[in-house]
C-alpha positions in Angstrom: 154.3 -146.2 -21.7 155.5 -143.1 -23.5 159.5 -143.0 -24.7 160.9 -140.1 -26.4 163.6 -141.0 -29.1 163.7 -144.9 -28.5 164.7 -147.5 -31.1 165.1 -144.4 -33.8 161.6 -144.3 -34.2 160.5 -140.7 -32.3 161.6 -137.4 -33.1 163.8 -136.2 -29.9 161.5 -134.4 -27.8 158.2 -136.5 -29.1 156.6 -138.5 -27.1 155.4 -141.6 -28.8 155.8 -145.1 -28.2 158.9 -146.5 -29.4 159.8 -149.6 -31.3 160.2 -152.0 -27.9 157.1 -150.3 -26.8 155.0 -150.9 -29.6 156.5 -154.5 -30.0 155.4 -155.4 -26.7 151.9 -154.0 -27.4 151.5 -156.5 -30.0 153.3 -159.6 -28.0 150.4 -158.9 -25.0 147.8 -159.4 -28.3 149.0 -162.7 -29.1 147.3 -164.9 -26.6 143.2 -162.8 -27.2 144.0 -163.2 -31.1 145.0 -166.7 -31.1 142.0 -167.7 -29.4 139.5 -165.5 -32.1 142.0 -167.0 -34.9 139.6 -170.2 -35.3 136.5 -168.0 -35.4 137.9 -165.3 -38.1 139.2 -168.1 -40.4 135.1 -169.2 -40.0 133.8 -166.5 -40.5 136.0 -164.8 -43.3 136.8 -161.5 -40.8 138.5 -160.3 -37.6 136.6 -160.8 -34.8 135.4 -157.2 -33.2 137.2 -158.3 -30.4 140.6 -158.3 -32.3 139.9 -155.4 -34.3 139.1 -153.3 -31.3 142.2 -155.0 -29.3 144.5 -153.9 -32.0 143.2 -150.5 -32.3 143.2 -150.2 -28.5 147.0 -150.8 -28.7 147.7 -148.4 -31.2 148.7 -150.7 -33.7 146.6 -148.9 -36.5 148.4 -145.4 -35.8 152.0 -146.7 -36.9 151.8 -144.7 -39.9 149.2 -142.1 -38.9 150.7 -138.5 -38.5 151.9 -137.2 -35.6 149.8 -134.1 -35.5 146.8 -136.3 -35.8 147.7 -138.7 -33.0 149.7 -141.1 -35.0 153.5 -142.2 -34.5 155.0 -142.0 -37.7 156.9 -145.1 -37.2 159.8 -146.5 -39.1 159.5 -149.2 -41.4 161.3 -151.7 -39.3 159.1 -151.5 -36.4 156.0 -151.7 -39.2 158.2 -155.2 -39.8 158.4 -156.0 -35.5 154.7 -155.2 -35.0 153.2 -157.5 -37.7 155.4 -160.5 -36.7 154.5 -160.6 -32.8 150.8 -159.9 -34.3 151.1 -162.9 -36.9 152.4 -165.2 -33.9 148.9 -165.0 -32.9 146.8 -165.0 -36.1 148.5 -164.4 -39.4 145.1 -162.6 -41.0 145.1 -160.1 -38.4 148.9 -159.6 -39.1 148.2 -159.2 -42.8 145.6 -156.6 -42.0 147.1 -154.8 -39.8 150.1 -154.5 -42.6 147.8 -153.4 -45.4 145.8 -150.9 -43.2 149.1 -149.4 -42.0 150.1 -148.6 -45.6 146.9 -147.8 -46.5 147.6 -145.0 -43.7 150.5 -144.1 -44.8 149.2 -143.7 -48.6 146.7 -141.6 -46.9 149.5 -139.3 -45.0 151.2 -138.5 -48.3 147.6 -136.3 -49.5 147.1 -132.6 -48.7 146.9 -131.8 -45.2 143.1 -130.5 -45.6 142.4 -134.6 -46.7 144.6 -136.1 -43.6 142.2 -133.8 -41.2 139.3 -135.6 -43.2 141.0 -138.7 -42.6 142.2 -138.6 -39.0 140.9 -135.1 -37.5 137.9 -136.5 -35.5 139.2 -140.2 -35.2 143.2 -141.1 -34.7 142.4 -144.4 -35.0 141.3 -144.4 -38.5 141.6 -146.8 -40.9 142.5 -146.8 -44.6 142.5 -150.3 -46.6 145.0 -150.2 -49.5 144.9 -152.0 -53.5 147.5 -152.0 -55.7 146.5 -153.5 -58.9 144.8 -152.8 -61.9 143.4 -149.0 -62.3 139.6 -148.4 -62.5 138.7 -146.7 -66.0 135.2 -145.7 -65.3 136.0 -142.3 -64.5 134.7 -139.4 -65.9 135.7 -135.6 -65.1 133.5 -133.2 -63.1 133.3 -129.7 -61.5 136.2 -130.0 -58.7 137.0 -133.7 -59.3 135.7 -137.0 -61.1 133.1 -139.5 -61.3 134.4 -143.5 -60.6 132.8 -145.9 -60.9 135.2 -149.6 -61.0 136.0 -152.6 -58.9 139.0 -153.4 -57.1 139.6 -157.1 -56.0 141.0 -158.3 -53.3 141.0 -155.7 -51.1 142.2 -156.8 -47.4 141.0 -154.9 -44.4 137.9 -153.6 -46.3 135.7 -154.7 -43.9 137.4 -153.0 -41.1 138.6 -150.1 -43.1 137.0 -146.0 -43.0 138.6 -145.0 -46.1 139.9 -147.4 -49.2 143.0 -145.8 -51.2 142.6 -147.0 -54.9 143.6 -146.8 -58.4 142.0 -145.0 -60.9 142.8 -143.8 -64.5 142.0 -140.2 -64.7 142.0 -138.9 -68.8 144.1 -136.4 -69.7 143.3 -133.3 -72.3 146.0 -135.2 -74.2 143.5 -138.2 -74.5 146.2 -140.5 -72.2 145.5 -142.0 -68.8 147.4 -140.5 -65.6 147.3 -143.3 -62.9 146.2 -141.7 -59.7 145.4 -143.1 -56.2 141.7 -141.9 -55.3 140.8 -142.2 -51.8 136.9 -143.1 -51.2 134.9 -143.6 -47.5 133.9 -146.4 -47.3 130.6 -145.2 -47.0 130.6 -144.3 -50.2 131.2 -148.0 -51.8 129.9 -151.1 -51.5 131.8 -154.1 -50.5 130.7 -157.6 -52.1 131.7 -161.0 -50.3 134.1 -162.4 -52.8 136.8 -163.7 -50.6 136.2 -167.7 -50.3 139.6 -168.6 -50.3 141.8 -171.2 -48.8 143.8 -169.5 -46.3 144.1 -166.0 -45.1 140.2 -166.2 -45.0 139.9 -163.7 -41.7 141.7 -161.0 -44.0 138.1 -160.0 -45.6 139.8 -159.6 -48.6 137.2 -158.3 -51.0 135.7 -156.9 -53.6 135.2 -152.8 -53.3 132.3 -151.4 -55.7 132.1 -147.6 -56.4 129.0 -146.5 -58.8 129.5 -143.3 -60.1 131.4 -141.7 -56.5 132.3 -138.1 -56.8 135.9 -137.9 -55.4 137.3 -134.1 -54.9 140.6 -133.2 -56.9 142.0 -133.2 -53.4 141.7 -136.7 -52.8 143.7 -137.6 -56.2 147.3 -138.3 -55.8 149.3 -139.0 -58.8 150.9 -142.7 -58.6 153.9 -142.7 -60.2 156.0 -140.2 -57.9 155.1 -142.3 -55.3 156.3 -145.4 -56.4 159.2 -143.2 -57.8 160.4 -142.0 -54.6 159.6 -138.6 -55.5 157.9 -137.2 -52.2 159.4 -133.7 -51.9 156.1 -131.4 -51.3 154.3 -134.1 -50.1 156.1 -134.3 -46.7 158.7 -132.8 -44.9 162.4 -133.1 -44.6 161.6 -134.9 -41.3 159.7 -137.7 -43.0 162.1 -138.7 -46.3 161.4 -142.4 -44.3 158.0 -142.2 -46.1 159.7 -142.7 -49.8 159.5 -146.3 -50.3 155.7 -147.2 -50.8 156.3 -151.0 -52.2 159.0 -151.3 -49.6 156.9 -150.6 -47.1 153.5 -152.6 -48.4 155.4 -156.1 -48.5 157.2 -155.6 -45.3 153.8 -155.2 -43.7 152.9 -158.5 -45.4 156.0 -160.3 -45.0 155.6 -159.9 -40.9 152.4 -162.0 -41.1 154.0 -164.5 -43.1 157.5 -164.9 -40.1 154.9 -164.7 -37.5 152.7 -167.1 -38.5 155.7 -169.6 -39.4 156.9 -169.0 -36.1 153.8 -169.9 -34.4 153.8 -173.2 -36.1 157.2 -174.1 -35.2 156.2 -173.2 -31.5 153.6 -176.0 -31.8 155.3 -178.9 -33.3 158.4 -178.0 -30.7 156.3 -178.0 -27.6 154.3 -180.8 -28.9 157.3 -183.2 -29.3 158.5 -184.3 -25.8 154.7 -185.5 -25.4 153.8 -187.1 -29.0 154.6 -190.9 -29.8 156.7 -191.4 -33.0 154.0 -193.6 -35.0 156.0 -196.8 -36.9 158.9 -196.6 -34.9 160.8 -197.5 -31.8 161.0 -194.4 -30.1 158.5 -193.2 -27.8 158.4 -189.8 -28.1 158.7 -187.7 -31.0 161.9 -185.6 -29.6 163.8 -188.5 -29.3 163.2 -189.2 -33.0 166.9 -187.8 -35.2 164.4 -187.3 -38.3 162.2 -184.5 -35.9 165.3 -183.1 -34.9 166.8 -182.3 -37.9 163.3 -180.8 -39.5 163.0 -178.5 -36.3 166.9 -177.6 -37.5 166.1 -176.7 -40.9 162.8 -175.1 -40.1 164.3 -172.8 -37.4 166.9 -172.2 -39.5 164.4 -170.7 -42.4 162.6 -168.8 -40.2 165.7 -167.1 -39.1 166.7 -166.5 -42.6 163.6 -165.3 -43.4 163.7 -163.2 -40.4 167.0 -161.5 -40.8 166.7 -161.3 -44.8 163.4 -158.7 -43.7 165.1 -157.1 -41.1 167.8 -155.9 -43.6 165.0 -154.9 -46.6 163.5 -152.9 -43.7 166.7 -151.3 -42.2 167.5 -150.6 -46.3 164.1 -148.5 -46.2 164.8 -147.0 -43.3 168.4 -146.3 -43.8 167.6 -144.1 -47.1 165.1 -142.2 -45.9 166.6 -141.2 -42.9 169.4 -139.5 -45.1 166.7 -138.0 -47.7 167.5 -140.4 -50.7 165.7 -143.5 -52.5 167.5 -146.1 -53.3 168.7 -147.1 -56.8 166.4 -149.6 -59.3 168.6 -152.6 -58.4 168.6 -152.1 -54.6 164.7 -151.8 -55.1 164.6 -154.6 -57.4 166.7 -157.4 -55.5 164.3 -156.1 -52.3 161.3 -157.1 -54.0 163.3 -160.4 -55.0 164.1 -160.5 -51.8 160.7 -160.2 -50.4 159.8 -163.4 -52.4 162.4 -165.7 -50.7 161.4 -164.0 -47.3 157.7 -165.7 -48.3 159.1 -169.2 -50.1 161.3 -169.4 -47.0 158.0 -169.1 -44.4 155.9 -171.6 -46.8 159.1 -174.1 -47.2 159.7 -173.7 -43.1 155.6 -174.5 -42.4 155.6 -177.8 -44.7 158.5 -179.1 -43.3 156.6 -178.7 -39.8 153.5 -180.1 -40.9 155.2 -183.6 -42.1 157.3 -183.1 -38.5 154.2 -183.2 -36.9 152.2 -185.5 -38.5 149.1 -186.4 -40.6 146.8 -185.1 -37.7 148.4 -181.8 -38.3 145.8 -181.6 -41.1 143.3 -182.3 -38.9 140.6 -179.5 -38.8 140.5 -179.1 -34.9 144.5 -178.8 -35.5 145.2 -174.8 -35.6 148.4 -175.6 -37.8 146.1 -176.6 -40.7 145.2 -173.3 -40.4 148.4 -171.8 -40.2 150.3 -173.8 -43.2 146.4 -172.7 -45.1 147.6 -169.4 -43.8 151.1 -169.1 -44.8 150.9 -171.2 -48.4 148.0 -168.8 -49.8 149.7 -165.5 -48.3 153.1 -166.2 -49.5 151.6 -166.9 -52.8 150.5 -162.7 -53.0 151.2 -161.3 -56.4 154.0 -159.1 -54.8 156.0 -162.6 -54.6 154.6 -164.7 -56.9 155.0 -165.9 -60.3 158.7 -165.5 -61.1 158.1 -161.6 -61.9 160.1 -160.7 -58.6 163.4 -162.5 -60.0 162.6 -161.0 -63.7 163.0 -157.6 -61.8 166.0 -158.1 -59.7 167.9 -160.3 -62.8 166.8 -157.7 -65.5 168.6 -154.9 -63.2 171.8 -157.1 -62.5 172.4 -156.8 -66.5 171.8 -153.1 -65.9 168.3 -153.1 -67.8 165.5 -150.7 -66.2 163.1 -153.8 -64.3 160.6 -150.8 -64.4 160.0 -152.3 -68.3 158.5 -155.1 -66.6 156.5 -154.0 -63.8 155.8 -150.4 -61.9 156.1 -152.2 -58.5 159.7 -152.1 -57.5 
């Protein structure tokens, strides 16, 4: 159904869906991807079924523009989207995160590039790295040569363009980081991603040898992560400022959905489960499964709230034309982290709830805890760097000393 301003996500007099809309789009996914989620895990991708589903829906235009069919959503409904996906297979949550800013990397080029991009397909889809720049590139006539390789690269296989980093030289003999978007035509993809959980994300390795990319398709990286937009959109879209705000709230959703899922399980499983080596006969009656069904509802709450606020903090500084300060950024990403450890902690807690045959193979919430414990453990939350950031910037130090990505 269209809406026209609903949920602060359309323009008055645009018709796009709105937040609720698009919400409920993903909810009426949930029951087709969790019956594919056992086959994606298998065979390291999306099913076609759930790619085409979530495309169908719309739920790869979030961040498209508007003139090319897309709905220029906020990043809260980015957040409500991936978390009614996750709730029905955590990859396809995760992808459908990274693709979305992927898109919205791609929105921020030239207008002749977005036409490339989305002019003869709205549905098009842009997978997204942020990691180490490629160095393999030499200048040419109206561009560069690249030629690198980008890890872990989620969506790939499912992806029409891949936005990623490159070191472009300088006449000054430096390096000016740039994000160069490639078809994926243009690159090969090598199956690298034999990993524990998140396996149906496809996340891996892209290969370019010696790709011409136009001067158009470079865009400088550092205004983006800087906040510095102006001439690259409009007054109407400042809510496009925030480019690591928005890249682990797309992740994060996977994370709350999939937790949420897993409590569904071990709460609907419990009025008809004995309580091995005890008296009780069912495991609801048991005090001990009561109060881990307390504590673990009680972190996914947390966790949910906590990601509501980062993205209502995006949101709320964009839609009045400002970027937020280096500590706001920094305790988001800090913030981000807990978000995860609070899915991860939330999951384990279920699976001893549960039960040793949780970890049974023909059990999906092995699959979900494999899920949530390898996708909590991204780089954007992981080893301690997030709390360096935010404590660095509580002692009124620039966090920016320690890494790019806040």
């Amino acid at each position: 159904m269209l809406t026209t301003a609903v949920n602060g996500t359309t323009a008055p007099g645009t018709q796009v869906p709105g937040r609720d809309e698009l919400v409920a789009r993903a909810a009426g996914l949930r029951e087709a991807l969790w019956e594919d989620a056992a086959e994606s895990d298998r065979t390291r991708r999306l099913t076609e079924r759930g790619v085409t589903a979530l495309t169908d829906a719309g739920l790869m235009r979030l961040m498209t523009p508007r003139r090319l069919g897309g709905y220029e959503a906020d990043v809260r409904t980015l957040l409500d989207v991936a978390t009614e996906v996750g709730r029905g297979c955590s990859s396809a949550a995760w992808i459908t995160g990274v693709l979305n800013a992927g898109n919205f990397v791609a929105s921020l080029f030239p207008a002749e590039v977005q036409d490339e991009v989305w002019g003869a397909n709205p549905d098009a889809r842009t997978a997204l790295v942020l990691g180490r720049p490629a160095r393999g590139v030499e200048p040419a006539d109206g561009g560069v040569v690249v030629t690198g390789e980008w890890g872990y690269v989620s969506g790939s296989l499912h992806a029409d363009w891949v936005g990623v980093l490159i070191a472009v030289p300088t006449p000054a003999g430096e390096n000016a980081v740039h994000f160069a978007l490639l078809r994926t035509d243009e690159v090969e993809i090598e199956d690298t991603w034999h990993f524990a959980g998140m396996r149906g994300t496809g996340s891996n390795t892209v290969v370019a040898t010696s790709v011409f990319v136009p001067e158009r398709r470079l865009l400088p990286y550092a205004p983006l992560l800087n906040g510095e937009t102006d001439g690259l959109v409009d007054a109407s879209h400042r809510y496009r400022n925030s480019l690591v705000g928005l890249f682990s709230i797309g992740l994060l959703g996977s994370l709350i959905g999939g937790a949420a899922a897993a409590f569904d399980l071990v709460r609907e499983a419990a009025p008809h489960r004995p309580a091995a080596g005890s008296t009780f006969p069912r495991q609801a009656e048991s005090p001990t499964l009561q109060l881990d069904l307390a504590e673990a509802a009680t972190a996914i709450e947390t966790a949910r709230l906590l990601a509501g606020r980062i993205a209502d903090t995006v949101d709320e500084a964009a839609y009045a034309g400002e970027f937020p300060d280096v500590l706001t950024r920094a305790a988001a990403r800090q913030n981000s982290t807990r978000v995860a450890q609070l899915c991860r902690e939330a999951v384990d807690r279920l699976m001893t709830a549960y039960g040793s045959s949780a970890f049974s193979e023909s059990n999906p919430l092995q699959r979900i805890w494999r899920d949530v414990n390898v996708g909590s453990r991204h780089a954007g939350f992981g080893m301690g760097i997030p709390a360096q950031l935010y404590g660095r910037a509580l002692v009124g130090k620039d966090p920016r000393d320690i890494s790019l990505l806040v």
